[in-house]
C-alpha positions, 0 to 999 in steps of 0.5 A: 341199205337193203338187201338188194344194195348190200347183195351189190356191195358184196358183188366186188369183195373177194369170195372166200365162201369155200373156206368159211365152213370146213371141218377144221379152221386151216383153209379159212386162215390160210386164205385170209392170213395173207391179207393181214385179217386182224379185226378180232384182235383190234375189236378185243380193247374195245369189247373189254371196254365195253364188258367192263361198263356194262358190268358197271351199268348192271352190276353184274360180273359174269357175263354172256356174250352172243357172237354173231358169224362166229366161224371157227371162234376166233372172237372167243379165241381173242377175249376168252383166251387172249390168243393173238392173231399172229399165233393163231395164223401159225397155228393153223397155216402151218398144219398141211391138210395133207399131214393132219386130218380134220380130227387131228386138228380138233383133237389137238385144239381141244388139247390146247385150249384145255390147258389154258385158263379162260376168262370165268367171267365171259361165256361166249355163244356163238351162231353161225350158218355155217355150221361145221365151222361153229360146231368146231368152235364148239367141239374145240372148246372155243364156244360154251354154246354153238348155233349153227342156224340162220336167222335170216331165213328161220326163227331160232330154234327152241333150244337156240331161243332159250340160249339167246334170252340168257344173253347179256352182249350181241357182238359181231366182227363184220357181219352186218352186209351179210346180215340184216336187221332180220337177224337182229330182230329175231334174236331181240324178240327172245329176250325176255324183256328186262335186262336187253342185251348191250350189241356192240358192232363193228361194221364196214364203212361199206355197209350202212348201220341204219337199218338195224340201228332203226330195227333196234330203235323199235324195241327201246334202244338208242346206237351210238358211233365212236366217231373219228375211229376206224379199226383195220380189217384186212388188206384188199386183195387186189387193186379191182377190189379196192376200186370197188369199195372206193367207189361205193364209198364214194357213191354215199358221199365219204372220202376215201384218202387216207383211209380205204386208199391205203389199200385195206378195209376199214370197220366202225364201232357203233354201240346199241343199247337201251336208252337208260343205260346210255345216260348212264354211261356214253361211249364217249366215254367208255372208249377214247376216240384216238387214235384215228385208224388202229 
């Protein structure tokens, strides 16, 4: 799927661009909140699996996670504090803009999330283009290190490429058909040649894989799929938008019943590593494949 083709694809979601970067995350959980957006916390089991086997595979503990799309941090809110997403919904659905100031609610934040203890074996880096949302992320106390850049346009910065080539995971919660293996391939090119990083994906069945899948294929790694698992992403917001992907879905031969009929997005996982590292340890059996849809 090209860019063309991804752009198309996007053409029928719903555009929620207004509140993907504001000072403080109220209008992004307030916008996506109805629609029953929980792809951070149904990808965690998964992560946590996934971290587990890599410190296994490398025999190494702690680790650094790059999350791609951060926004406001939500996946570090999820792995490194074990927020749920129901809390974080009323967190921030809660506050009014017109009672609490943008700084409030980092002052506030910081607060909280200063007196919880985090995960000390996970550090998490986060980009985004967006970058008054992944400043806040990192302002809060969220992220260890935020990359407000975009790596479909421009090669990553000096400092963004010293914090790439330390990094031991790529992750990403529906990013890619945003991004393309561009992205991908700009942050590959700053590892520093051994030890390349595991990039574990969670994708719309809407957007194709292969692209970066392939783009990854060139620097010596292989990608599998967790077959026969889809993870909820959000409901659709309307019937028009849901015909819109049922279509697409259709167009690239997939059935739909059962799945994207039941009225919400549906994501796969799909891991990429070196080649190595697959022998040693297959999806298949770091993560089980049931239940069909979580």
């Amino acid at each position: 799927m090209d860019n063309k083709n991804y752009d198309d694809a996007n053409a029928g979601k719903a555009d929620f661009e207004w509140a993907y970067n504001r000072l403080d995350p109220r209008s992004y959980f307030q916008a996506l909140s109805p629609l029953d957006y929980t792809i951070p916390e149904r990808a965690a089991p998964v992560f946590r699996r996934v971290f587990d086997a890599y410190s296994t595979v490398r025999r190494k503990d702690d680790l650094t996670v790059l999350d791609i799309g951060c926004s406001y941090g939500i996946n570090a809110a999820v792995l490194k504090y074990g927020c749920k997403m129901d809390e974080l919904r009323d967190r921030y659905g809660n506050l009014d803009e017109a009672d609490a100031a943008p700084h409030d609610v980092l002052r506030a934040d910081q607060s909280l999330f200063a007196s919880r203890k985090p995960r000390q074996d996970i550090h998490v880096i986060g980009i985004d283009r967006a970058q008054c949302a992944a400043s806040y992320a990192f302002w809060a106390g969220l992220l260890d290190d935020a990359i407000p850049e975009n790596f479909e346009e421009h090669d990553p910065s000096p400092h963004a490429a010293s914090a790439l080539a330390k990094c031991d995971f790529v992750i990403s919660t529906g990013v890619v058909g945003y991004v393309t293996e561009r992205t991908f391939e700009r942050i590959i090119a700053c590892q520093p040649g051994d030890g390349m990083p595991w990039v574990a994906s969670f994708v719309l069945r809407m957007f194709d894989y292969g692209p970066v899948a392939r783009a990854l294929e060139s620097s010596g790694y292989g990608t599998e799929k967790l077959a026969g698992r889809y993870f909820f992403q959000r409901r659709f917001r309307d019937g028009e938008e849901q015909g819109h992907v049922e279509h697409l879905l259709h167009e690239k031969g997939l059935e739909t019943d059962g799945l994207e009929s039941e009225g919400h997005y549906l994501a796969e996982f799909y891991l990429s590593r070196p080649k190595d590292d697959i022998a040693r340890a297959p999806l298949s059996q770091i993560v089980p494949r049931n239940p069909q849809i979580t």
